[in-house]
N, C-alpha and C positions, 0 to 999 in steps of 0.2 A: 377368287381363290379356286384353283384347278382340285379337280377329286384327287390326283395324286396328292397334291400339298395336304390334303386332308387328313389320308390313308397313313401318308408319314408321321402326322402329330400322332393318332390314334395306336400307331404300331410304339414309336417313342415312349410314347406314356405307359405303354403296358409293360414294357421295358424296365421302364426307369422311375417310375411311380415311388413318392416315401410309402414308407408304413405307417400309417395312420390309424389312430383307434375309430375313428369314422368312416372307414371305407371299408368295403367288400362286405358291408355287411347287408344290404339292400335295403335296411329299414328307415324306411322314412323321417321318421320321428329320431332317428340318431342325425338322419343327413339336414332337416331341419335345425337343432340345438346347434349342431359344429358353425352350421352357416351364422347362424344368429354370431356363434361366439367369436366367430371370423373375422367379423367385421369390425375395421379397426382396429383389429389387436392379434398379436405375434402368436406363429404357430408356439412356439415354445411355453408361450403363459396361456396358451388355451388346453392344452396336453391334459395337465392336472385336472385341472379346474371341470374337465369336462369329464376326465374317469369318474370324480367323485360325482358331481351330477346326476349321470346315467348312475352310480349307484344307490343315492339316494329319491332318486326321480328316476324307474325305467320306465316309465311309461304315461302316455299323454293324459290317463285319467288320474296318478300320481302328482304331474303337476297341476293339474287342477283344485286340486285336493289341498295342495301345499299352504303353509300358510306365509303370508307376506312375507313378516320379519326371518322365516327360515330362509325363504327361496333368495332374500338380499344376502343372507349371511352364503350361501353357496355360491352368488354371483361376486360376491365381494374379489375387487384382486383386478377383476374386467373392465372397469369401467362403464359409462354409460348406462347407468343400470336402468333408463328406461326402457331399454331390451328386455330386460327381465319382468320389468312389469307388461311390456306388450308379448313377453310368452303366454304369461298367466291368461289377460286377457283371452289371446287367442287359443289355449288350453280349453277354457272355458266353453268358449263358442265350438270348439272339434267336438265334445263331449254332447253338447245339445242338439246341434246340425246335423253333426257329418257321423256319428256313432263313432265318436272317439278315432277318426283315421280321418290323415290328410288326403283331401282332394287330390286328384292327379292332374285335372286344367291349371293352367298358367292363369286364365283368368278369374276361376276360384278359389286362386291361393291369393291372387293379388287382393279380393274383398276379407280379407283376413290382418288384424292387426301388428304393426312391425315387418310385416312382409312388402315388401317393394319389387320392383321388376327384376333386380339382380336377383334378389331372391329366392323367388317365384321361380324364376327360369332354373335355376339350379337344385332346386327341389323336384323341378318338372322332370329336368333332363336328368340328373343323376339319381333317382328314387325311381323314375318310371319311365326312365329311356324317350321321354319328348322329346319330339324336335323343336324345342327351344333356346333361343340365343342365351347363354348367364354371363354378361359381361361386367366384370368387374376391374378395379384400378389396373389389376394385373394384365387383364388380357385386351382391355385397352391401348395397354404401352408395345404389348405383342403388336395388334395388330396396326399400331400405329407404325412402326418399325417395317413391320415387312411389308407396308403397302408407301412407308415414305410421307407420312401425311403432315404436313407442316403447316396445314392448321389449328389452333387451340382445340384440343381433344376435350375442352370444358364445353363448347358449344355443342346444343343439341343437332345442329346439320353433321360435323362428323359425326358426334354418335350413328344416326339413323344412318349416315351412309356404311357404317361399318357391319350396325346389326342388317340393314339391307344384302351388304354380303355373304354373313354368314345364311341368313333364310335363304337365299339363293340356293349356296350350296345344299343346305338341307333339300332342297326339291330333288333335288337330283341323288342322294344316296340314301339307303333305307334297310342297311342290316340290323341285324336286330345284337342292340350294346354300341351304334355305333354313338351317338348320341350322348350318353353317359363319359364316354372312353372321349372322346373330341373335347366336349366342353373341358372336364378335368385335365384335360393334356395341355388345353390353351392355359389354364390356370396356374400349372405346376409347369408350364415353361415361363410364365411371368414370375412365380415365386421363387424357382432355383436359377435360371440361366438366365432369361433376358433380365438382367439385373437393373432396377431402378437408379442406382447411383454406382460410381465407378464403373466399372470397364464390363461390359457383358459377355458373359463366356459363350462368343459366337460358336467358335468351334466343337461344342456339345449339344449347338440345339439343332433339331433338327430340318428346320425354315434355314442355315443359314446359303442353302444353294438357291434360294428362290428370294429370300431377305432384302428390299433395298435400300434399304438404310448398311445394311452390312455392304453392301456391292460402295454405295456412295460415301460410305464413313462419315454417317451424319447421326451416331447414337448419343453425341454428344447433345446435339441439341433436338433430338425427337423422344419421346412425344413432347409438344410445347404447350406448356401450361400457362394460362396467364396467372398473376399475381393474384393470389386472395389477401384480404382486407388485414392488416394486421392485427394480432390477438389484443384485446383490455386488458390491461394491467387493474387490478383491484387490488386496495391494500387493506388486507384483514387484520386485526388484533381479538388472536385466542386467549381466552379466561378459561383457565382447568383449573376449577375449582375442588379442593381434596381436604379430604378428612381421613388422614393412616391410609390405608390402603382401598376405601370410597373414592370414585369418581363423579362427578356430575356431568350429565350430556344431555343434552337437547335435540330433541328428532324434527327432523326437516320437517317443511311442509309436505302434503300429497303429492302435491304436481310442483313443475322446476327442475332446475339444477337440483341434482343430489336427492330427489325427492324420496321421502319416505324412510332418510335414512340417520343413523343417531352423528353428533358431531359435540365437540367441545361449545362451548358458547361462545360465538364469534360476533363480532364488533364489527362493520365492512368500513371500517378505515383507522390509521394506527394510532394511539392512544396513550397516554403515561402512567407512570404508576402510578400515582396518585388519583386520576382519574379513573383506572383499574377498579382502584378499591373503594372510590365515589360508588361505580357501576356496580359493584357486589353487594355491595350497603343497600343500594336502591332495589332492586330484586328480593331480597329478605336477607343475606347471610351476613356472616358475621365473619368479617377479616379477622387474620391472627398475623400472619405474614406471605410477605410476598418477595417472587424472584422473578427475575428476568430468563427465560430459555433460547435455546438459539433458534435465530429467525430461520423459515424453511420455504420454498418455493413447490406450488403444483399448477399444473401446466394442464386445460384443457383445450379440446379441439381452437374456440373460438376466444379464452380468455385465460388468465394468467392470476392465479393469486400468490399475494407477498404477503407472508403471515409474521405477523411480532407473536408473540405468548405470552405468557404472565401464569405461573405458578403461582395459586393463593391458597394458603392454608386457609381452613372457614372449620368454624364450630358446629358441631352433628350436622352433616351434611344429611343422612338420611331423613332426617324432619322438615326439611323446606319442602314445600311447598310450590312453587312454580310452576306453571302451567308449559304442557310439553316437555317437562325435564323428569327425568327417574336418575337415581343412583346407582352404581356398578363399579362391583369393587374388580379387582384384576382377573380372577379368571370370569366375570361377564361379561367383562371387554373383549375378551377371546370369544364367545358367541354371537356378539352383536354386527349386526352389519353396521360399520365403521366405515368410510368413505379411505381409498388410499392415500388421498389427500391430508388425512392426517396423522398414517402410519409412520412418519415420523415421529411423532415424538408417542406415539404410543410405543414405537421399537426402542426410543430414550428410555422410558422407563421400565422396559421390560431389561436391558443392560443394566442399565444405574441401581435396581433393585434387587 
């Protein structure tokens, strides 16, 4: 990559930059959380989610401080919430270490939990202007495009030939912001213009005089990904067991899927009525009646659950007894961290009542 092509991202982006509640603000600890919340998940659902955050967490000895079931209830909505447990973790560890503030090496962020190279490098470079590569899905596809690279961008020989290029160039330029202003420019030309699916708005970015994928009209098929595995289909059957307006939930294991967090009592595969209310008998409670709800689908990264339901009325639910389950009637269903996977039919009842 030529210092021109550089100077032109860096001028672009200072241009054309979103406004974002995470930028320009130089604190670490805000450029940390955005990154966490970034990942995998759309600017649009991280907006919120992250004002309220920083208002109820501004600061890294706050999340440490937090207690589990809050910080799920603030993460809820994100997914993947073992981000949120490997903040806390690493919360922890700044408070004791490092006197409550992130490190500025790339390779003392990486010994820090939930932090990985993409990271790291974007904490480094955006928090404290390192010359470090933060390459992420997006600027992958950048720079797969402008360099033409038509091998699988999942293999680690392109990666390192890519980050190879940008360290290069780093040797060579050294004003001070330029580092911060580069990396976000490569990111925010991945997230607005070089567009991952349909047609990429060449004409706006500003790679496309140097671009060869734009010269050869090959966006259709760069970067090239090979096939990942297809997702597990898992077929759940939910028991929401209620007593008037009590619900009964069951909180996940520590570690896993979904860890740590409350859920309806699920079945991992589909079941009938009668067997339903076999299943509720066995547990302790006491069937009165039972309905069928509509089935609902939630979709993770690597697997796929098909959920039946079963609506059971049951006699003083707040007297059972169960190990792992508590009672919550409708507004501490609003508190709880819930998994989105079953905000379906928690949105059912929030209409139907």
């Amino acid at each position: 990559m030529k210092e021109k092509t550089a100077e032109d991202i860096v001028l672009w982006y200072t241009a054309n930059k979103r406004s974002l509640p995470w930028r320009d603000t130089g604190n670490p600890y805000h450029v940390w959380i955005s990154e966490i919340m970034l990942q995998q998940t759309r600017i649009e659902a991280v907006r919120p989610k992250y004002l309220s955050f920083m208002q109820e967490l501004p600061s890294i000895s706050a999340l440490a401080e937090c207690e589990d079931d809050h910080l799920m209830r603030l993460w809820e909505g994100l997914g993947y919430y073992s981000r949120a447990r490997n903040l806390k973790k690493c919360a922890l560890i700044l408070v004791q270490k490092y006197h409550s503030q992130l490190p500025i090496s790339f390779n003392e962020l990486l010994k820090l939990p939930g932090i990985g190279p993409y990271t790291a490098g974007a904490i480094s470079s955006i928090a404290f202007d390192q010359a470090v590569p933060a390459v992420d899905g997006n600027v992958l596809r950048v720079l797969a495009r402008l360099f033409a690279v038509k091998e699988d961008v999942r293999s680690d020989a392109v990666r390192k030939e890519l980050l190879d290029t940008i360290n290069d160039l780093y040797q060579k330029i050294h004003p001070s912001g330029f580092f911060a202003s580069f990396n976000q420019g490569l990111m925010e030309i991945g997230e607005t213009v070089c567009m991952p699916n349909g047609v990429p708005h060449c004409c706006e970015c500003p790679l496309q005089n140097t671009c060869r994928t734009q010269k050869e009209k090959l966006w259709e098929s760069i970067p090239y990904r090979s096939k990942l595995k297809e997702r597990k289909i898992i077929h759940r059957t939910l028991l929401i067991l209620r007593d008037g307006d009590s619900f009964l939930l069951h909180k996940r294991d520590e570690t896993g899927l979904l860890a740590g967090l409350y859920e309806f009592i699920g079945i991992d595969q589909f079941i009938s009525e009668k067997e339903a209310l076999k299943y509720t008998e066995k547990i302790g409670a006491v069937p009165l009646r039972i309905s069928h709800l509509p089935d609902a689908k939630h979709i993770f990264t690597h697997l796929e659950w098909h959920m039946h339901a079963y609506e059971i009325q049951v006699e003083e639910i707040e007297h059972l007894n169960i190990a792992g389950c508590v009672s919550a009637d409708k507004k501490e269903l609003a508190s709880l961290a819930i998994p989105s996977a079953f905000k379906t039919y928690i949105q059912w009842y929030a209409l139907r009542d």
